[in-house]
Structure formats: C-alpha cells, structure tokens
C-alpha positions as CSV (number, residue, x, y, z in Angstrom):
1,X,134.1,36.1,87.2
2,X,133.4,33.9,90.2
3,X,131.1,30.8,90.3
4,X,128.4,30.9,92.7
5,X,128.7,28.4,95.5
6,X,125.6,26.5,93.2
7,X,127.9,26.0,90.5
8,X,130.5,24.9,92.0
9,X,128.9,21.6,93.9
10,X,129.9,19.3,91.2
11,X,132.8,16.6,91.0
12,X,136.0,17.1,89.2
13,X,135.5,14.5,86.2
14,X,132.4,12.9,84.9
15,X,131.8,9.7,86.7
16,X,130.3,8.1,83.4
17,X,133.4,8.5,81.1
18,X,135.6,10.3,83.2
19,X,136.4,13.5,81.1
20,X,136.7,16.6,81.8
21,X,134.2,19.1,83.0
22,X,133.0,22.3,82.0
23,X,132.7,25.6,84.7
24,X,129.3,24.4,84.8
25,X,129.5,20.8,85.2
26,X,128.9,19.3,81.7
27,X,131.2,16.7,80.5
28,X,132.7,17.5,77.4
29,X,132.8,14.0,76.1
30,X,129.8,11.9,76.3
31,X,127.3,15.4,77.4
32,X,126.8,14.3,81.4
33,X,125.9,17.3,83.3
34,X,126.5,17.2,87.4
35,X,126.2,20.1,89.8
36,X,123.3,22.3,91.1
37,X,123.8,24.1,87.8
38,X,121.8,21.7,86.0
39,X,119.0,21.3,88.6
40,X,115.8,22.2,86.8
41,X,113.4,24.3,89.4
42,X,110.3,22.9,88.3
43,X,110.9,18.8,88.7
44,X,114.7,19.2,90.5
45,X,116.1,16.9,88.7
46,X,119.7,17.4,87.4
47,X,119.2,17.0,83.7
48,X,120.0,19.3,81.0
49,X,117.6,21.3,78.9
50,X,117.2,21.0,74.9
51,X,115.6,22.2,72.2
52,X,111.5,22.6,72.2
53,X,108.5,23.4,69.8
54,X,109.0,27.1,70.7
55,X,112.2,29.3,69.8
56,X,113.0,28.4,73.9
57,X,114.8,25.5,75.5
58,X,112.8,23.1,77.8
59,X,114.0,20.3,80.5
60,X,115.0,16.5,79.3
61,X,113.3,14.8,82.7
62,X,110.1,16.9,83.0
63,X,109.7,19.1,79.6
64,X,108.7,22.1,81.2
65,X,110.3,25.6,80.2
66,X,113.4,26.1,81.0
67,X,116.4,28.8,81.1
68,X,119.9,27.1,80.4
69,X,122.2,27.3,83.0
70,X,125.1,29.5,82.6
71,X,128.0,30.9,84.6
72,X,125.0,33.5,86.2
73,X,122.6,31.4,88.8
74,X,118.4,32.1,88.2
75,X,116.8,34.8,89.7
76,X,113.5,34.2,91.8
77,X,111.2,36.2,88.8
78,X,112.4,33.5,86.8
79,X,111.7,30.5,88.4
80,X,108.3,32.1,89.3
81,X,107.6,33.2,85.6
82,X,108.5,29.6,84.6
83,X,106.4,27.3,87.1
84,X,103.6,29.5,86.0
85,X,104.2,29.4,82.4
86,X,104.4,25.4,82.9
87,X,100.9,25.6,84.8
88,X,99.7,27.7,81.9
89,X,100.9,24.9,79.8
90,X,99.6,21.6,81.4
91,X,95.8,23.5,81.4
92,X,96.1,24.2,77.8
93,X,97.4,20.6,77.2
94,X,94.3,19.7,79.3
95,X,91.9,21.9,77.6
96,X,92.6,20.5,74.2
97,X,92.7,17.2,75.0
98,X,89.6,17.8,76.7
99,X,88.4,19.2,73.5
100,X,89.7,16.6,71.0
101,X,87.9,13.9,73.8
102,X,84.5,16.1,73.3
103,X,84.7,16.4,69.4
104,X,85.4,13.0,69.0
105,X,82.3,12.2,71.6
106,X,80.4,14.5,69.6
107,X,80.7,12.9,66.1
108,X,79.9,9.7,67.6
109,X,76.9,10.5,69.2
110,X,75.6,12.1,66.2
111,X,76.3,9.1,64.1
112,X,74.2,7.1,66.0
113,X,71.4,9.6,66.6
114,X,71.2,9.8,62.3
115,X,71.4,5.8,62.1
116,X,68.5,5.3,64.6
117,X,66.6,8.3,62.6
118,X,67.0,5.7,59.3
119,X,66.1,2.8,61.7
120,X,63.3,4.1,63.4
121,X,60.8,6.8,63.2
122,X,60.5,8.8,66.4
123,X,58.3,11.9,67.0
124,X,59.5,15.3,65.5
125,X,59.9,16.3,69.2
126,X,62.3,13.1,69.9
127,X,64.2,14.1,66.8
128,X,64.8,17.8,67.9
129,X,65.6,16.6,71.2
130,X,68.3,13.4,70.1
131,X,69.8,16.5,67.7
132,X,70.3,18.6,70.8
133,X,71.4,16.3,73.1
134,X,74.0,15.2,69.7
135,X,75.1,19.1,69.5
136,X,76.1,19.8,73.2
137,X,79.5,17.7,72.7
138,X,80.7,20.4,69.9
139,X,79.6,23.3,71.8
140,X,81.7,21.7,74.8
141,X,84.4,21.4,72.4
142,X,84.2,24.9,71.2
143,X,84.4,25.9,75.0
144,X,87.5,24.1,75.6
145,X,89.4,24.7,72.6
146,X,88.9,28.8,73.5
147,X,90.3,27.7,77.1
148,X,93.0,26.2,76.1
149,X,93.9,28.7,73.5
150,X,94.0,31.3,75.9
151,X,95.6,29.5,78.6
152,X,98.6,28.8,75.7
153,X,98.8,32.5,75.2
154,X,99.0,32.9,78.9
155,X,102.0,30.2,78.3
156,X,103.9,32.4,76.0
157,X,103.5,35.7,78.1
158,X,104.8,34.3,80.9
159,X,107.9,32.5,78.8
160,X,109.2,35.3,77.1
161,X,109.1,37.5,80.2
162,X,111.3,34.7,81.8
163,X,113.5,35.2,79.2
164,X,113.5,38.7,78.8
165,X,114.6,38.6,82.4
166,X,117.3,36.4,82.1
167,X,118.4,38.7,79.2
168,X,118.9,40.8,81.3
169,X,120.7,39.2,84.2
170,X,123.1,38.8,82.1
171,X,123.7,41.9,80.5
172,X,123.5,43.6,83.7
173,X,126.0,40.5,85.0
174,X,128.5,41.6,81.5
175,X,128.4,45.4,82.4
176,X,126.5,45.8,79.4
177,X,129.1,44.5,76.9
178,X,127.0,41.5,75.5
179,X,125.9,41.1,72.0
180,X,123.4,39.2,70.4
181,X,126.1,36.3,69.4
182,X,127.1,35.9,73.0
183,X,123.9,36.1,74.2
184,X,122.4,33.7,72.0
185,X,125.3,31.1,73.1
186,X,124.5,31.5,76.5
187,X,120.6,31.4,76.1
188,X,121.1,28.8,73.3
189,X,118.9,30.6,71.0
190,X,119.4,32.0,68.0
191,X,120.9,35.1,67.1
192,X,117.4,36.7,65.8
193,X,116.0,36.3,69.0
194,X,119.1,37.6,71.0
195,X,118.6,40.6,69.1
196,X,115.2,41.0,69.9
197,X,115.6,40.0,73.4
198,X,118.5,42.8,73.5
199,X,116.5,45.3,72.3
200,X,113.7,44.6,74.9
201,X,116.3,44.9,77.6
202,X,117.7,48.4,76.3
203,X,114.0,49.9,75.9
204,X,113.5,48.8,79.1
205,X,116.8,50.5,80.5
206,X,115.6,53.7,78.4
207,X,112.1,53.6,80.2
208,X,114.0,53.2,84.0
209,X,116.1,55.9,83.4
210,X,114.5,58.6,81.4
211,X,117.0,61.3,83.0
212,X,119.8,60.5,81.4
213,X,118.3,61.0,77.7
214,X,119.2,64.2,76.1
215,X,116.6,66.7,75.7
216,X,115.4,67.4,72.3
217,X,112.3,68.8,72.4
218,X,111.2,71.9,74.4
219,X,107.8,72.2,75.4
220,X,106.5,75.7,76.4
221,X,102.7,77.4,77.0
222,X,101.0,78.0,73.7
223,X,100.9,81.7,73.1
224,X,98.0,83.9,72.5
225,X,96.8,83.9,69.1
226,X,96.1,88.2,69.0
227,X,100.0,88.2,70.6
228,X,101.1,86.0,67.5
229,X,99.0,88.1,64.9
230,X,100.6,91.6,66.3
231,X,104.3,90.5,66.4
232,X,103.6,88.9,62.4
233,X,102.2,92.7,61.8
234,X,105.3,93.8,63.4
235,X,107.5,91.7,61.9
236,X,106.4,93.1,58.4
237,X,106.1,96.5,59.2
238,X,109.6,96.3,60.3
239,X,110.4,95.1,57.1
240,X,108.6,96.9,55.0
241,X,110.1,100.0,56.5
242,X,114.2,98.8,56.1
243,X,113.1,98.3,52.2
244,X,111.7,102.1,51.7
C-alpha cells in the first residue's frame, strides 16, 4: 500500500535522537513524531494523540478529539465531525463551569441573606424578596448544568460518528479483511470497541446494499377468508373420501 504524499513529508531520522522512523513518522526511540501525519486538524500542530477520559484518543497540544493517524489519511466527515464535537465540548465545559460559578454564588448569597435575617429584622415582604433574589443563582445553575449536559451528549454523538467513520475508511481501505485486533491497533482502542465499531460498519454495509441479501421471506396478498374456508372443506372432503 502506498503512502499518501501527506505521509510522506517527514525526514528520514528523528532530529532529537536520531533513530529510526516509522512509515508514519514516529521515532521509535524516544516517541518524536514528524510529518503531516501527525498534524492535528483542529490546533495544526504536529503532536501526537493519547489516551482521554473517553474510550477515544485526544491531541497532546490542544486536547481536542482526535483520530490517530495511520497509514490511511482523514477524510473531510471526519475532521468536520471532530471540530464540532470539540465545539460541543468547550460549551459544555463552559456550561458547567458556568454552573459550578452559579451554585457556588448561590450558597453564598443565601448565607448572607439568613445571617442578616438573625442580625436584623426586616419586613415579611423584605424577607420573601432577599429569599428570591438568594434562589435565582440555583435556578441559573440548574439551567446551565441541563445545557451543558446536553451539549456533552451532543459531544459524544458527534465522536463516535467520527470514529465510526474512520472504521470504516479503513476497512473499506483493507478490502474488508480487518478484524477487531487490527483495528483496534490502528484506532488504538481496545478490542471491545473495535468489535463494536465493526459491527456498526457491517450493519451499515447491510443497510447500503440490501440487494445482495438472500431472500427469505415471501410476502404475498392475504387471501379471502370464504376462499380459505372452502379449500379447508375441500381439503377434508378429499380426505375423508380416500379413507371410505
């Protein structure tokens, strides 16, 4: 299989210990990768990715999502599912931080409020009012953490769509001979979720080309019920007749 021109913009030894180099461009001494390879589409740094919070890989420089490189180059779906599953991410980072901000504001302000209650004695109408104004941080809370809750499962859509893609790039890219061990080298997960990743790409093969699926079922008009009853009477008249 031939490199892409991508993969192949890279220098012959690692300029850091001067060992040898992988197709890719990663030095197999000291872990140095070089080469267009190991660009990362979201920040364009070359860096390499590693292991994340989620059962996916993400980049060293910027920690967004991120497909590991591999002798097949990114597809455009990919990079586009993976810039917006790293926008979903920074607004649910947001929201919750916003959230965590509000609670905290929140709890503050109703501290005070009940230690100038035990200091003072406002009006009944002051007190319902300070309560209020004390409550509105935990209902802002309550707004963001929902935001940012669906905004993460926005994240994870987008993510394992990436990857089901890239699952698929490289099947398609191995004639379909690629099983979950391979697969789970090259995506640098683990085998479970090759598996599952590989059976996503079949069903999806299945549901593309439903004409080359056996029949197994014929499907036919429903027959009238008086047409069913008089070939059952025939049916035992004709036997009753061989028995006499």
């Amino acid at each position: 299989m031939t490199l892409p021109a991508a993969l192949e913009a890279r220098p012959d030894a690692c300029s850091v210990c001067s060992g040898p180099l992988d197709p890719l461009g990663r030095c197999a001494k000291c872990g140095v990768v070089f080469g267009e390879a190991y660009r990362c589409p979201l920040c364009q740094a070359i860096s390499d990715v590693e292991a994340s919070g989620t059962p996916y890989t993400r980049c060293r420089s910027c920690g967004g999502p991120r497909i590991p490189p591999n002798e097949s180059p990114i597809s455009e779906a990919e990079v586009a599912l993976l810039r917006s599953a790293r926008s979903e991410q920074l607004r649910a980072g947001a929201f919750r931080a916003g959230s965590g901000f509000a609670l905290a504001s929140g709890a503050v302000s109703l501290l005070v409020t009940l230690v100038v209650f035990l200091v003072t004695s406002p009006a009944a109408l002051a007190k319902v009012a300070a309560l209020i104004a004390s409550v509105v941080p935990f209902a802002l809370s309550f707004v963001a953490l929902r935001r940012a809750r669906s905004h993460a499962k926005k994240f994870e859509a987008a993510l394992q769509q990436a990857w089901f893609l890239a699952a698929s790039r490289l099947v398609q890219a191995h004639d379909g001979k690629l099983g979950a061990k391979d697969l789970a080298q090259l995506l640098r997960v683990d085998e479970a979720r090759a598996e599952l990743l590989l059976a996503e790409v079949s069903v999806q093969d299945l549901l593309r080309s439903p004409a080359e699926l056996a029949p197994r079922v014929r499907v036919t008009e429903l027959s009238d019920p008086v047409e069913i009853a008089a070939a059952a009477e025939a049916t035992v008249s004709t036997s009753t007749v061989g028995r006499t």
